[in-house]
C-alpha positions in Angstrom: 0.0 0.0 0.0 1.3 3.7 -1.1 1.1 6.4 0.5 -0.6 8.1 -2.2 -3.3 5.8 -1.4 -3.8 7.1 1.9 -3.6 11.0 0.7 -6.4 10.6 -2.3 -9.4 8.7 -0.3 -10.1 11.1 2.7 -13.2 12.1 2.8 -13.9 14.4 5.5 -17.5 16.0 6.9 -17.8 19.6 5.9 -17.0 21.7 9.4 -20.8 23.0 10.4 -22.1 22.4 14.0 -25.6 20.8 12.8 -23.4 17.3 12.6 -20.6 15.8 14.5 -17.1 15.5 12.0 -16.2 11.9 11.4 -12.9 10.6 11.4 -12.3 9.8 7.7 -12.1 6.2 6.2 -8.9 5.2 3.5 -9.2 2.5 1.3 -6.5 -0.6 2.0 -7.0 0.7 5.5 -8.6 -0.3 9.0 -9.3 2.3 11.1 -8.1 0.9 14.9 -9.5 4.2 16.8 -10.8 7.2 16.2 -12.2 9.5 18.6 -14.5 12.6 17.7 -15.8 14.4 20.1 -19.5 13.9 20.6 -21.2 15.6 23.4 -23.2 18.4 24.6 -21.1 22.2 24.8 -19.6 22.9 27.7 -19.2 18.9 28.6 -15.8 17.4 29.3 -14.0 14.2 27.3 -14.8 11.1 28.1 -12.5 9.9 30.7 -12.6 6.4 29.9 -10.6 7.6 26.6 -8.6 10.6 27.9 -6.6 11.3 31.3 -7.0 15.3 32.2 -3.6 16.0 33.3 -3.4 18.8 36.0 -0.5 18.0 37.9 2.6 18.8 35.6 5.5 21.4 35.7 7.9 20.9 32.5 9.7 23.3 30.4 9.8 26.6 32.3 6.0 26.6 31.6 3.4 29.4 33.1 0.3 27.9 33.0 -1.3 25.7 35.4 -3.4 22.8 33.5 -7.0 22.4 34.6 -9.9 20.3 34.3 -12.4 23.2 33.7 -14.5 23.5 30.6 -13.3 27.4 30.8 -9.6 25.8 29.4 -10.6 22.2 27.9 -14.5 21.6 26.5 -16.3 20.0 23.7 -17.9 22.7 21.9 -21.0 20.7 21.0 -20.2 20.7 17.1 -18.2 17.5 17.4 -14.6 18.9 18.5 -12.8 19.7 21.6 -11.3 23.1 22.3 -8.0 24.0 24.3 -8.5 27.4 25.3 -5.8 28.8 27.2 -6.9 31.7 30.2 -5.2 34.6 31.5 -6.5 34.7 35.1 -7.8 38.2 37.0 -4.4 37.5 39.5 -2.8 37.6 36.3 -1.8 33.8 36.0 -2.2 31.1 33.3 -4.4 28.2 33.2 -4.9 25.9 30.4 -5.8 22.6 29.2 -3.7 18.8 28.5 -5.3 15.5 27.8 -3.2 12.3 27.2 -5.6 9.2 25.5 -5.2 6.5 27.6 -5.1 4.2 24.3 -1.9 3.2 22.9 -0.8 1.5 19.5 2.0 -0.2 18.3 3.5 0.1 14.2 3.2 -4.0 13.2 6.1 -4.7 11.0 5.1 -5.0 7.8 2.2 -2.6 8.1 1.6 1.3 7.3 0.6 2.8 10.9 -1.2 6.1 10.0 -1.3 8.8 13.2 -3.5 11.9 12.1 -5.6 14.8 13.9 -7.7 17.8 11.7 -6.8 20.2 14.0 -7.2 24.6 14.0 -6.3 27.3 15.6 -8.5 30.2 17.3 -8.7 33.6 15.1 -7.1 35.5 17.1 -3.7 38.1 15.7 -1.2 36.0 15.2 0.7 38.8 16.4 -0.7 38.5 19.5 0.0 34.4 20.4 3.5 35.7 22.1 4.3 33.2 24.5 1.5 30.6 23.4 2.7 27.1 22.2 0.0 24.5 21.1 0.7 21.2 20.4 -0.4 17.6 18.8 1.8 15.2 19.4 2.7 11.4 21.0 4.4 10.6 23.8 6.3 6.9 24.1 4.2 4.2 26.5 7.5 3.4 28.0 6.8 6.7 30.2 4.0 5.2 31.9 6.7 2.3 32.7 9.1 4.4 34.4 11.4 4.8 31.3 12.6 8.6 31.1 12.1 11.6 28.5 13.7 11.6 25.9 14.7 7.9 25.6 11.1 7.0 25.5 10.7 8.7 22.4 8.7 11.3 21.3 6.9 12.1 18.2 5.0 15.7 17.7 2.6 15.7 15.0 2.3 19.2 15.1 3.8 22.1 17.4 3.9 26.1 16.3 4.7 28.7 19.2 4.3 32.6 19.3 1.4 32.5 16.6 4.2 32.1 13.4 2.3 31.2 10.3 4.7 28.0 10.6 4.9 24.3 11.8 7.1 21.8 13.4 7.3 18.1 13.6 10.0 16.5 15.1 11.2 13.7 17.0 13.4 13.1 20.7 14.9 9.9 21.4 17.9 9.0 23.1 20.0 10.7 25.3 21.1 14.6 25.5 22.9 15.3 22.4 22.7 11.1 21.1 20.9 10.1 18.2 17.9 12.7 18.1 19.8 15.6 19.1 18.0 16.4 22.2 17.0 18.8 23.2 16.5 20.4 20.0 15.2 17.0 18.1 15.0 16.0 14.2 12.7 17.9 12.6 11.2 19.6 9.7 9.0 22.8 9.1 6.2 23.6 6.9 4.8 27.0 6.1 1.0 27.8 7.5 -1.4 30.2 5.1 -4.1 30.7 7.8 -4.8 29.3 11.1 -7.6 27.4 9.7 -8.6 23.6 9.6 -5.5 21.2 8.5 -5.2 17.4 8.6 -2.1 16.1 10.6 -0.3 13.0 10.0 2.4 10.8 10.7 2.9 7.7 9.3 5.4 4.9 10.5 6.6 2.7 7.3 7.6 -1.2 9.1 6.7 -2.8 5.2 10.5 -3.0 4.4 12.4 -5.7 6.1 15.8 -3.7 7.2 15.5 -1.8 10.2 17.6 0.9 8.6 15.2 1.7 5.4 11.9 2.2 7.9 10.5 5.3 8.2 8.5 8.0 9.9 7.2 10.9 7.5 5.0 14.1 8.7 1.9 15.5 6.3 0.4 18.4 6.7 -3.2 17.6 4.4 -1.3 16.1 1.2 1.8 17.8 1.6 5.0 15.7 3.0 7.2 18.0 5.2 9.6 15.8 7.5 10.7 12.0 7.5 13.4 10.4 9.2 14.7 7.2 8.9 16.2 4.3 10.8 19.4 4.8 8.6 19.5 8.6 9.8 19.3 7.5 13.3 21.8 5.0 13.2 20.9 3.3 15.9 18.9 0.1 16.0 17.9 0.3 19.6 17.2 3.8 19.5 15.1 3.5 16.2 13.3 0.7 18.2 12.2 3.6 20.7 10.9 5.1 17.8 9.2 3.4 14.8 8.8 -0.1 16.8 7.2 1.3 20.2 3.7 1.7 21.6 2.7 5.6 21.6 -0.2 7.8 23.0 -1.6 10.8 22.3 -0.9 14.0 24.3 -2.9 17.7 22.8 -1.9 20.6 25.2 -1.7 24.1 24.9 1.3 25.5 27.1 1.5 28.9 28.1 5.7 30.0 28.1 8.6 27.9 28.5 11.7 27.4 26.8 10.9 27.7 23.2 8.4 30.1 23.6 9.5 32.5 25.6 6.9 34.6 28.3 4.2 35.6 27.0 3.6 39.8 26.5 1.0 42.1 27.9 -1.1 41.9 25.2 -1.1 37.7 24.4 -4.3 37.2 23.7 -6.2 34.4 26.0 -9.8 32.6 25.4 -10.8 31.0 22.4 -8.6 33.5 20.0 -5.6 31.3 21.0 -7.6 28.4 21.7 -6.4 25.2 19.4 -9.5 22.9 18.6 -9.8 19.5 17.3 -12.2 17.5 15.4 -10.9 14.3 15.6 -8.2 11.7 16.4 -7.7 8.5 14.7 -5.2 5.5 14.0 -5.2 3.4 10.6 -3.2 0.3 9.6 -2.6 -1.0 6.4 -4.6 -4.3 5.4 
């Protein structure tokens, strides 16, 4: 199965609130999860499919992540919104969820990873400081295996409101294979801040550890792949294209990358980031 394949069969719902979205179906693939959203406005996720995470201090980060439907809610039109909140003391709050379902790439297989994902309308020019992210975090985490030799794949990161995005990869140790801190990745230019499909997808179909792969899209467009060749390392590309991952969607508030954010960073649903759906596929 091609990846072409995958790109040309999407079929998505058209993005009204009278109907839920649908996660999309590709021919010469079975979907193993999808999750989209249902539920009346204002409501939280289902926690038998998602962990609120409130407890967390990473990065240099500001905000303080909540359970709230003022910083994490489905909006009733089949998505979830992120919406970060500058408080009246001043302070940030915001929203993580990690799924508590896991998969594993099957050698041999395509493992498809995607999310339609958008940002709130807010002036870009006013996101200083704001850093949203789709992404998947290794399973070995939950094990007591540390970051970064866990792995760690994000789908889709842009900070400070730049018309731009990132996806890249951690592994290893600092400095090692993956060049942690900083990671392997690859950018790709944004026109709007509108609805985009999100994708990785892990390549186990050739039988030499060194020609697998893990390539980003952005809708149709490829933007970043790396290889177990490029990696070098057989037990680090293990951690990577061989390993059980799950998903994390945050938005942070500061940290390293970001900076702080300025006086006039915009907070509510103008900086929110909302999502329609999340879904898995495997080649048949």
């Amino acid at each position: 199965m091609h990846l072409k394949q995958i790109i040309s069969t999407a079929a998505l719902l058209l993005p009204t609130l009278s109907h839920a979205w649908q996660a999309p179906s590709y021919s010469g693939f079975r979907r193993l999860f999808a999750e989209e959203f249902h539920g009346p406005a204002g409501s939280g996720v289902d926690t038998d499919v998602w962990h609120y995470i409130t407890d967390l201090s990473v990065n240099n980060e500001l905000q303080k992540y909540t359970k709230s439907n003022r910083n994490l809610q489905i909006s009733g039109g089949g998505t979830v919104q992120i919406v970060p909140r500058r408080e009246p003391d001043g302070k940030w709050t915001s929203g993580r969820i990690e799924s508590q379902y896991s998969f594993t790439p099957r050698a041999g297989r395509q493992t498809v990873a995607e999310g339609y994902v958008r940002f709130g309308d807010g002036d870009p020019s006013r996101k200083q400081g704001l850093w949203p992210a789709f992404w998947l975090l290794g399973e070995a985490v939950r094990h007591g295996i540390d970051w970064p030799m866990a792995g760690e794949i994000d789908i889709l990161e842009t900070v400070n409101g730049i018309l731009s995005a990132h996806g890249t990869v951690h592994c290893d140790v600092t400095g090692g294979a993956c060049n942690t801190p900083f990671g392997l990745g690859g950018t790709v230019a944004l026109a709007d801040q509108s609805w985009h499909r999100w994708r990785v997808v892990f390549d186990r179909t050739s039988d030499d550890w060194r020609s697998e792969t893990i390539t980003w899209f952005k809708d149709d467009q490829q933007f970043h792949q790396i290889s177990g060749e490029r990696v070098g390392s057989e037990r680090v590309w293990a951690t990577l294209g061989r390993s059980p991952y799950y998903f994390i969607m945050n938005v942070a508030v500061g940290g390293d990358w970001p900076g702080y954010p300025a006086e006039d960073t915009l907070d509510g649903f103008d900086s929110m980031m909302e999502v329609a759906y999340v879904a898995v596929y495997e080649s048949e």
